[in-house]
C-alpha positions as CSV (number, residue, x, y, z in Angstrom):
1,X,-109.2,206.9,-3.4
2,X,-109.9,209.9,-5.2
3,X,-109.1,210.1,-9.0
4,X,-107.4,213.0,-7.9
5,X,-104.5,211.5,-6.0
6,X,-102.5,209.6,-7.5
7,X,-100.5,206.7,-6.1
8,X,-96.8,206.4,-6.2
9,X,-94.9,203.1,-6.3
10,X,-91.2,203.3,-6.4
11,X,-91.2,203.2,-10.3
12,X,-93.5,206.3,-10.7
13,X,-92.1,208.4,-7.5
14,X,-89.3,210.5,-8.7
15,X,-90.3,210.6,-11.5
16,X,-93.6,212.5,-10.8
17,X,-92.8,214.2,-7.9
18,X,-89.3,216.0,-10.0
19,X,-91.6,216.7,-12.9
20,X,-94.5,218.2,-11.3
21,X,-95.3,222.1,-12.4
22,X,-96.1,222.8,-8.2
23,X,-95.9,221.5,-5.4
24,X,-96.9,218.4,-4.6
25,X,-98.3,216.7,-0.9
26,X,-97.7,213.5,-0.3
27,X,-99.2,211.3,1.9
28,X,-97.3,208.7,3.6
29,X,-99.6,205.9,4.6
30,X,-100.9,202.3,5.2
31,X,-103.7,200.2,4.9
32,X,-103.7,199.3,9.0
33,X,-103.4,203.0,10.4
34,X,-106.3,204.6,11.5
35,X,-104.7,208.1,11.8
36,X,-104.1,207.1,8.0
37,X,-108.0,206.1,7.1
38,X,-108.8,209.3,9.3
39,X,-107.3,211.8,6.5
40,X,-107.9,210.2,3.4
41,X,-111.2,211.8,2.9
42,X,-109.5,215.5,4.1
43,X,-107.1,214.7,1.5
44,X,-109.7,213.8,-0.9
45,X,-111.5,217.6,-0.2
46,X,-107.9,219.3,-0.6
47,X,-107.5,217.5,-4.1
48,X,-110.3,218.5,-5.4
49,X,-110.7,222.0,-4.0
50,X,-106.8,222.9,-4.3
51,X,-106.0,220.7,-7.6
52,X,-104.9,223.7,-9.4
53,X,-102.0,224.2,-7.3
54,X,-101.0,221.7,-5.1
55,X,-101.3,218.1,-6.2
56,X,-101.8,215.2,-4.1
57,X,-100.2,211.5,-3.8
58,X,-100.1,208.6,-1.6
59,X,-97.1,206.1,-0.9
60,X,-98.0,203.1,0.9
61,X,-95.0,202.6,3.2
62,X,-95.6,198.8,3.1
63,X,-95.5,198.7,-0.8
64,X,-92.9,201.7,-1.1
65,X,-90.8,201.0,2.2
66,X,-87.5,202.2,0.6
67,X,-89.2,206.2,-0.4
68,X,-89.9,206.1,3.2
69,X,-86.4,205.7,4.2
70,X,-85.0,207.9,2.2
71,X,-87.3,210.3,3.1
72,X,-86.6,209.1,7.2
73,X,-90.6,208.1,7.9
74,X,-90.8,207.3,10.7
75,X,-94.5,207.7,12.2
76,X,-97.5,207.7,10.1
77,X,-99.2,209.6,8.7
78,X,-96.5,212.0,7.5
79,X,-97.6,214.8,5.0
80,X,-94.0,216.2,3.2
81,X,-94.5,218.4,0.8
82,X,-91.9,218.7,-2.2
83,X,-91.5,221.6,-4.5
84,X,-89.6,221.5,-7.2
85,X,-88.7,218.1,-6.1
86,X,-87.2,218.6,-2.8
87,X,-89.1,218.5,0.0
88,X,-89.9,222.0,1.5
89,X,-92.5,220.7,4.6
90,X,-93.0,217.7,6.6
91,X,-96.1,217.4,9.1
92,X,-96.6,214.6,11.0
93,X,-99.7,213.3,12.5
94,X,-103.5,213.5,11.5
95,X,-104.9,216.6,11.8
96,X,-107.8,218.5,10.9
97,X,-108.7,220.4,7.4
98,X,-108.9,223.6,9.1
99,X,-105.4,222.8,10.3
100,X,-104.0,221.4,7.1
101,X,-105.1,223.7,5.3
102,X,-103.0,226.7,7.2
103,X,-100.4,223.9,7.4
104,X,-100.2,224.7,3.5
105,X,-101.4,228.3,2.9
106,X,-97.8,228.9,1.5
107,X,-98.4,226.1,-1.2
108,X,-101.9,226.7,-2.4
């Protein structure tokens, strides 16, 4: 994973997604999903080209299954992004960077 991205746990999620100065993509995920595996490196490109204003962080839903819930996860991966620390878009499924990245033209 990209220094970039950070990971949340359930200690470190609210707490970084409520204080963050923009919005903030986060990538629902898990070690077995391919879908999930598929992205990472897309995600990896957004970080790093899009840093300065959109930030980027993983929740494994097998280590973090309760932020899932709350957030009603059901399929992964699902993208929601949260500004101002409510989320504002949810996309589910892998898609492409082309696509992603007109998925969130309004963020970056």
């Amino acid at each position: 994973m990209s220094e970039n991205i950070a990971n949340l746990t359930v200690e470190t999620f609210d707490e970084l997604v409520a204080s963050a100065d923009g919005p903030v993509l986060v990538d629902f995920w898990a070690e077995w999903c391919g879908p999930c595996k598929m992205i990472a490196p897309i995600l990896d490109e957004i970080a790093t080209e899009h840093g300065e204003s959109i930030s980027i962080a993983k929740v494994n839903v097998d280590e973090a299954g309760e932020i899932a819930q709350r957030y009603q996860v059901q399929s992964i991966p699902t993208l929601i992004v949260f500004n101002n620390g409510e989320p504002a878009k949810r996309m589910v499924g892998a898609s492409g960077k082309a696509k992603l990245l007109e998925d969130l033209a309004e963020f970056i």
